[in-house]
C-alpha positions as CSV (number, residue, x, y, z in Angstrom):
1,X,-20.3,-6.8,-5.3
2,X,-21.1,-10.0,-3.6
3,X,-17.4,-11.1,-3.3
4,X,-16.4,-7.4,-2.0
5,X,-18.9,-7.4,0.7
6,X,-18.4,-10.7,1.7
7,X,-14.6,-10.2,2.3
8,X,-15.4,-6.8,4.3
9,X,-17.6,-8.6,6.0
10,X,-14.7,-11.2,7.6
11,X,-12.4,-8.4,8.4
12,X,-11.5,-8.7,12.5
13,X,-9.3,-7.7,14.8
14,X,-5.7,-8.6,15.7
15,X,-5.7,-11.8,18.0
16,X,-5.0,-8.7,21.4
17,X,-4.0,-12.6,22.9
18,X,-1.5,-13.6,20.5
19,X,0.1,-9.5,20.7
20,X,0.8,-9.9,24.3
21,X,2.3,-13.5,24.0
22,X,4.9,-11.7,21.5
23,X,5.7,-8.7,23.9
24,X,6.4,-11.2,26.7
25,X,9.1,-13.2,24.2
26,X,10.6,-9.5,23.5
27,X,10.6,-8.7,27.6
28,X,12.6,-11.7,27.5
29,X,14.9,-10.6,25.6
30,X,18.5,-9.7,26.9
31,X,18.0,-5.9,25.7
32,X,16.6,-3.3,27.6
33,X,12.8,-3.1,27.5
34,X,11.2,-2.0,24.5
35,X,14.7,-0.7,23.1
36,X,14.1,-1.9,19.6
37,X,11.1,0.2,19.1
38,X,9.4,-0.5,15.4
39,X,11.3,-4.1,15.3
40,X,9.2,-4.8,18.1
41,X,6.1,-3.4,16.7
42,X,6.5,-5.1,13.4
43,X,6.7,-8.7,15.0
44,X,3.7,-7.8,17.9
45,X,1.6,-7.2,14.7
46,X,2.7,-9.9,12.5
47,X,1.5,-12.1,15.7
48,X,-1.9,-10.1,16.4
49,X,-2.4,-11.0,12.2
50,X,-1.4,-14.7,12.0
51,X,-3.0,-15.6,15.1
52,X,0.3,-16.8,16.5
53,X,3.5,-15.8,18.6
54,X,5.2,-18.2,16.6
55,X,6.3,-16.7,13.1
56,X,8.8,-18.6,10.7
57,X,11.7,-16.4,9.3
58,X,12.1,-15.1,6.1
59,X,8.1,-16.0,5.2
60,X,7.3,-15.8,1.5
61,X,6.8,-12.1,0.3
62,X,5.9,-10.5,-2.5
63,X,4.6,-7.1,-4.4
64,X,1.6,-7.1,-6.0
65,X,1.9,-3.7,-8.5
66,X,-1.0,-2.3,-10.6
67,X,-0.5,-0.4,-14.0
68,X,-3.1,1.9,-15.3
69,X,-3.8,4.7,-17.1
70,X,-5.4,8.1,-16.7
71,X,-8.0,10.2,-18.5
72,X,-6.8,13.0,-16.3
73,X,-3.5,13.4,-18.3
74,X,-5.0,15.6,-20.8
75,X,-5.2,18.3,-18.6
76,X,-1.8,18.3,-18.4
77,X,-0.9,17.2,-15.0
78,X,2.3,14.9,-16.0
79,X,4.8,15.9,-18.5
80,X,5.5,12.1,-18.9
81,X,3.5,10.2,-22.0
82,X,1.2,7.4,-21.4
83,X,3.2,5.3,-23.1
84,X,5.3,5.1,-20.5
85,X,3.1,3.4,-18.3
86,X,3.3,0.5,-20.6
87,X,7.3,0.4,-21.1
88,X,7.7,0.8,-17.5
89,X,5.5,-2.3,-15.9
90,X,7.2,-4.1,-18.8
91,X,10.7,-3.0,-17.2
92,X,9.0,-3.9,-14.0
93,X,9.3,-7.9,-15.4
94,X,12.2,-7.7,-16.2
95,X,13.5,-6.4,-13.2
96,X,14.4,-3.5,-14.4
97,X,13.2,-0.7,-12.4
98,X,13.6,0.9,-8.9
99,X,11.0,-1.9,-7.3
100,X,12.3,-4.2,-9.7
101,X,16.1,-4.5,-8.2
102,X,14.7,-4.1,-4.6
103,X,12.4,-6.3,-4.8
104,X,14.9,-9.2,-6.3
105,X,17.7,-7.9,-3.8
106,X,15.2,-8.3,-0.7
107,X,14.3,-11.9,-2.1
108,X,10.3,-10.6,-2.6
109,X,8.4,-11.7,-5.7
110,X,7.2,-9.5,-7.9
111,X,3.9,-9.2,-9.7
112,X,3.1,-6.7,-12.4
113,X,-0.6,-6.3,-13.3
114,X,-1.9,-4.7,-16.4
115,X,-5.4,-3.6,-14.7
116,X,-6.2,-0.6,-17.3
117,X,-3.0,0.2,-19.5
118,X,-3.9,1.6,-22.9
119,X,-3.6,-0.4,-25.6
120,X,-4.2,-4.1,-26.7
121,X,-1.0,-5.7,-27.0
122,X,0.0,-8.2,-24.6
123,X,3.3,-6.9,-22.1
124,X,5.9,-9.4,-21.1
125,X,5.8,-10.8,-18.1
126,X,2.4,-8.9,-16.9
127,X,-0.4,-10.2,-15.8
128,X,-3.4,-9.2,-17.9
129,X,-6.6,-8.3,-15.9
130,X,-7.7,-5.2,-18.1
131,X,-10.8,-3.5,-17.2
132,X,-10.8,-1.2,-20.0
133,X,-8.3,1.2,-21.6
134,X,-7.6,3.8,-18.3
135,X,-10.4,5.6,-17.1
136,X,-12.2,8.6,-17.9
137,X,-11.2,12.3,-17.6
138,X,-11.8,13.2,-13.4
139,X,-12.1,17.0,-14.8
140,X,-15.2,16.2,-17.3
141,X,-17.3,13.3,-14.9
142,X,-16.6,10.5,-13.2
143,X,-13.2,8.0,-13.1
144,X,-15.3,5.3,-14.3
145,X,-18.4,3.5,-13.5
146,X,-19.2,2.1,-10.0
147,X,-19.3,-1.7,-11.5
148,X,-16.2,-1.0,-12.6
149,X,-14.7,0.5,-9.2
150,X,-16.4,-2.9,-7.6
151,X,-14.3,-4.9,-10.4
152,X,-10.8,-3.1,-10.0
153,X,-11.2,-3.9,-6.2
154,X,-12.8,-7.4,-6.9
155,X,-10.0,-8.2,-8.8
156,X,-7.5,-7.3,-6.5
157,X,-9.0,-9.8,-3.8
158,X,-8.8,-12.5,-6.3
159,X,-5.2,-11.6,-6.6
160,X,-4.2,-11.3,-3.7
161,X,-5.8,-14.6,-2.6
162,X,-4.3,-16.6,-5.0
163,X,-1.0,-15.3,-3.9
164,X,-2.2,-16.4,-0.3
165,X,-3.3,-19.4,-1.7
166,X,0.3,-19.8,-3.4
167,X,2.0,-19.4,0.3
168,X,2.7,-15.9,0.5
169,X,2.7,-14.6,3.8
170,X,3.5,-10.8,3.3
171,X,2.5,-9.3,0.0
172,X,2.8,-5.7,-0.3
173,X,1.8,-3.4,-2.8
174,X,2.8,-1.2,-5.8
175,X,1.4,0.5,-9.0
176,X,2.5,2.1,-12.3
177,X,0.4,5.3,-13.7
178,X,1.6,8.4,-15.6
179,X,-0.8,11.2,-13.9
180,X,-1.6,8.6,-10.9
181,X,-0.5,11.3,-8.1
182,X,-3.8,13.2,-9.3
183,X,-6.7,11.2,-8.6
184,X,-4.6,10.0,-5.7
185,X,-4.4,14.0,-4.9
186,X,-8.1,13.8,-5.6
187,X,-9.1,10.6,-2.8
188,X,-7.3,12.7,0.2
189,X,-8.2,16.0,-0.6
190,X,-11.7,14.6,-0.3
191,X,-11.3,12.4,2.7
192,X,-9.3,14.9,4.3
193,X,-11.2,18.0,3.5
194,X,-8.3,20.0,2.8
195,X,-8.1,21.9,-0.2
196,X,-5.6,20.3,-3.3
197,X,-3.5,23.3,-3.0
198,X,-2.4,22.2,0.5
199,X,-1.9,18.2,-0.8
200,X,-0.4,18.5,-4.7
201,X,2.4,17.9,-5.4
202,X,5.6,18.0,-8.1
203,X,4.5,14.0,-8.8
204,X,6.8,12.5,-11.5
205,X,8.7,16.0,-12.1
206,X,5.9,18.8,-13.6
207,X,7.9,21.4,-11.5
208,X,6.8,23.7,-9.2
209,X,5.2,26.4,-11.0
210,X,2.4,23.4,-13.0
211,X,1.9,22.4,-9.2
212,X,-1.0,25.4,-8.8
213,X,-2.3,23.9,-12.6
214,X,-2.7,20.7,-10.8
215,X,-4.7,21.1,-7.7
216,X,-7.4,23.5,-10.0
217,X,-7.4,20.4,-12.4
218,X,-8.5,18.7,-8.8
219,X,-10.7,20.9,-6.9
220,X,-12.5,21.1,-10.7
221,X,-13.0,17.3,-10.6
222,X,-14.0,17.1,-6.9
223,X,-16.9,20.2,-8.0
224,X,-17.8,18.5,-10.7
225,X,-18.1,14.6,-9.3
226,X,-19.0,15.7,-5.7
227,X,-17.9,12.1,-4.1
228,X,-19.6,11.1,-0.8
229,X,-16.5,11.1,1.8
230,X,-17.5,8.3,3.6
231,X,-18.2,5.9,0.7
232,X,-15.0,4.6,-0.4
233,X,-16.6,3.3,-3.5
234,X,-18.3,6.5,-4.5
235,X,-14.6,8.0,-4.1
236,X,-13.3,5.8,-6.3
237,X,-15.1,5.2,-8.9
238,X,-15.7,9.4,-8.9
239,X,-12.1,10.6,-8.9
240,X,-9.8,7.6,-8.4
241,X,-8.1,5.2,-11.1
242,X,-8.0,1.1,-11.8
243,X,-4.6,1.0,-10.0
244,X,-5.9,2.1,-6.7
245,X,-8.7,-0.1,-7.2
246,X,-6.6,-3.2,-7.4
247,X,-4.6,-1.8,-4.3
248,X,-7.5,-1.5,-2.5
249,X,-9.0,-5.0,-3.2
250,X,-5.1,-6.4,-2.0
251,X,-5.6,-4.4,1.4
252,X,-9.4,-6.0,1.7
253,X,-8.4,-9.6,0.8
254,X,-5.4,-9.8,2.9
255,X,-7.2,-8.6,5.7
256,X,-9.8,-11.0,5.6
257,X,-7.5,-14.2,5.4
258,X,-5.0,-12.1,7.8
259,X,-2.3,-11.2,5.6
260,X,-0.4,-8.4,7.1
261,X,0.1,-5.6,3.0
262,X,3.4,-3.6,3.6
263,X,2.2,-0.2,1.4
264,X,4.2,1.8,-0.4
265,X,4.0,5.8,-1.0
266,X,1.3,8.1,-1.4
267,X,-0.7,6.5,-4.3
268,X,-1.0,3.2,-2.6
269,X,-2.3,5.4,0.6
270,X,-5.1,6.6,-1.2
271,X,-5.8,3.1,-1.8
272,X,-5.4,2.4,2.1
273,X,-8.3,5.2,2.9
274,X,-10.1,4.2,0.2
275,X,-10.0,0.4,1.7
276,X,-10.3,2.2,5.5
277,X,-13.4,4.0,4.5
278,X,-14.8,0.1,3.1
279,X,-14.0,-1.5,6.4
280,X,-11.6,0.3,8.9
281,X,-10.1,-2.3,10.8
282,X,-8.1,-2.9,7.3
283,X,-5.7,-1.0,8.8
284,X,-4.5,-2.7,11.3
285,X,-3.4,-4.9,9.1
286,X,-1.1,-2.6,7.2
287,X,2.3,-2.3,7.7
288,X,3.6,1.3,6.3
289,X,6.7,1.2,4.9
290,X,8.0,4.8,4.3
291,X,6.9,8.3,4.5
292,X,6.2,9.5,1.1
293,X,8.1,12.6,0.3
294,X,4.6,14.0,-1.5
295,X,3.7,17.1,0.4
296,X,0.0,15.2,1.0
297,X,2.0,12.5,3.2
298,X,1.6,13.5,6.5
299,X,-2.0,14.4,6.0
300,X,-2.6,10.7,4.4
301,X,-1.0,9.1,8.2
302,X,-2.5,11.1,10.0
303,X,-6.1,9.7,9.0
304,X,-4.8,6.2,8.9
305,X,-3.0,6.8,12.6
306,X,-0.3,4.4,11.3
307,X,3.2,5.8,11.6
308,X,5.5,4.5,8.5
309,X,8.9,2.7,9.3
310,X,11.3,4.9,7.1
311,X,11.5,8.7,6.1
312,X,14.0,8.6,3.0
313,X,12.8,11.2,0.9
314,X,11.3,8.9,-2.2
315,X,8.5,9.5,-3.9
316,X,9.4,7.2,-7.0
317,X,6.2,4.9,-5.8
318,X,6.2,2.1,-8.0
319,X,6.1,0.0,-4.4
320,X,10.1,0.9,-4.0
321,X,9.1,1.4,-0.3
322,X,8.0,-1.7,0.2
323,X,10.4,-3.4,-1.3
324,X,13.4,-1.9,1.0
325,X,10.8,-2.3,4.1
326,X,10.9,-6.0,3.4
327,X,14.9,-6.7,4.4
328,X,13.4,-4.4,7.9
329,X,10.4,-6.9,8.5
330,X,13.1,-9.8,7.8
331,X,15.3,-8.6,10.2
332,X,12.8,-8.0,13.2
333,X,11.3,-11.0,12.7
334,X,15.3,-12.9,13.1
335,X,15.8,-10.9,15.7
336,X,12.4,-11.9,17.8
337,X,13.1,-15.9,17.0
338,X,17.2,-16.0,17.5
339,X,18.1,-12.8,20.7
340,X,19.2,-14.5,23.7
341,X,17.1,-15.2,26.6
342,X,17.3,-13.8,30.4
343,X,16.3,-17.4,31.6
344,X,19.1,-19.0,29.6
345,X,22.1,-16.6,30.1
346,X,24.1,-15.8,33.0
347,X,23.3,-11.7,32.7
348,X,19.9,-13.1,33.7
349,X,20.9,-13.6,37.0
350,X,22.2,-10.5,37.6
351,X,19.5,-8.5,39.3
352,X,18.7,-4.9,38.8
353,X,20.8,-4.6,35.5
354,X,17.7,-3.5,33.6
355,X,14.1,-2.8,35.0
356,X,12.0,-5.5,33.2
């Protein structure tokens, strides 16, 4: 706990000095004010993070993605096995997978964790940083303990700052979970207060008509662990999972040495609130990558006020959003250092053009 509150406690805002240095080099810009929209937005932020209207191209990126199991799949909420949790962040290291050939294609590291698969045996190319063997059943008591919430998210700040410490400057964030679309189901319905009905969703394909059969599975977990809304912890460790835990802890420890996390879908923005409901100037630190085609989506942006760069009907997760967001936050940032100049081009002297 003392390494989580110390990191929440050096969470501060965007350098407001440093964002209005960057929209004066965009006004500069031969292009018509504010034209590029999001491009703009992505590079203003980048400079309220780093402290700087100076910000290299192509910085060192990566994706940081958790793997965990559930105790909630034995109320049938996935018609996937476990098992595939396993062979999948496997795939993920080999490059494999939907975030696998985006991530390599969009030159971004990535990182597979195992931070509560089941079994023993050691994974290739994953990082072991087991907790335990996936958590407990949501629908009989709690996920698992609050030490062990504390740990999942403790861990993820140790990740993420030894990425930092290895010079990445973006690191985003992704997970593997067969049934992880439930307790991430779970986290909004509570910090939302809608009812599951209105927020579950078809997940990794359990059809329409085991949709109903998945938010009772929820609202039966939220009765039973009644989780404190405003205690991101409580939430957690009550109805959430290791991976979101280790998401969480990225967001936190980014934040804190100002590390802008590109998120990915709807699991990683339960792991946003839960890190908002911790400290909620996390957020302005994140940089959303796409609009989740989970029906919970809109509800999840709307609490987090942060509207998400692309709207491409995924909802594979695995951090594929962040992956393709990475080429966009590339290309703003080469289009902020390398645009022509009013003061160094002859359309500059041409008055009235464009109101600046």
């Amino acid at each position: 706990m003392n390494l989580l509150v110390s990191i929440s406690r050096n969470i501060y805002p965007l350098d407001e000095r440093a964002i209005e240095r960057a929209q004066k080099r965009w006004d500069d810009k031969i292009h018509p004010k504010d034209s590029l929209g999001q491009l703009e937005d992505i590079t203003k932020k980048l400079a309220g993070v780093y402290c700087t209207d100076k910000i290299e191209d192509q910085p060192k990126k990566c994706i940081i993605a958790f793997g965990a199991d559930h105790g909630v799949h034995d109320e049938g909420v996935s018609p996937q096995p476990q098992i595939i949790t396993r062979m999948q962040l496997e795939n993920f290291a080999r490059g494999l997978t939907g975030v696998g050939v985006l991530a390599k294609f969009n030159k971004t590291d990535l990182i597979p964790i195992d931070i509560g698969v089941l079994g023993d045996e050691p994974m290739y190319g994953v990082v072991s940083h087991k907790i335990r063997q996936g958590t407990d059943n949501i629908a009989k008591g709690p996920a698992m303990t609050m030490d062990e919430a504390v740990k999942s998210i403790e861990l993820g700040i140790e990740i993420a700052e030894k990425c930092i410490v290895e010079g990445y400057k973006i690191i985003g964030i992704g997970e593997m979970g067969i049934s992880n679309t439930t307790p991430s189901t779970a986290i909004l319905s509570v910090m939302s207060g809608k009812d599951p009905i209105d927020i579950a969703d078809v997940g990794a394909g359990i059809g329409l008509e085991r949709v109903k059969h998945k938010a009772d599975v929820v609202r039966k977990a939220i009765e039973i662990n009644n989780p404190n809304p405003t205690d991101g912890i409580e939430v957690l460790a009550k109805v959430g999972g290791f991976d979101i835990g280790g998401m969480t802890g990225v967001i936190l420890g980014c934040a804190a040495n100002r590390i802008p996390v590109v998120v990915d879908g709807f699991i990683s923005y339960a792991a946003a609130l839960i890190a908002y409901r911790i400290n909620p100037r996390s957020k302005d630190y994140l940089i959303m990558s796409h609009k989740s085609d989970e029906k919970g989506s809109e509800t999840a942006l709307s609490i987090l006020g942060i509207k998400p760069m692309l709207d491409m009907d995924m909802r594979l997760g695995e951090g594929t959003g962040a992956a393709l967001a990475m080429n966009i936050i590339d290309s703003s940032i080469y289009a902020y250092n390398h645009m022509g100049e009013f003061k160094d081009l002859e359309i500059g002297r041409v008055l009235g053009l464009w109101d600046k």
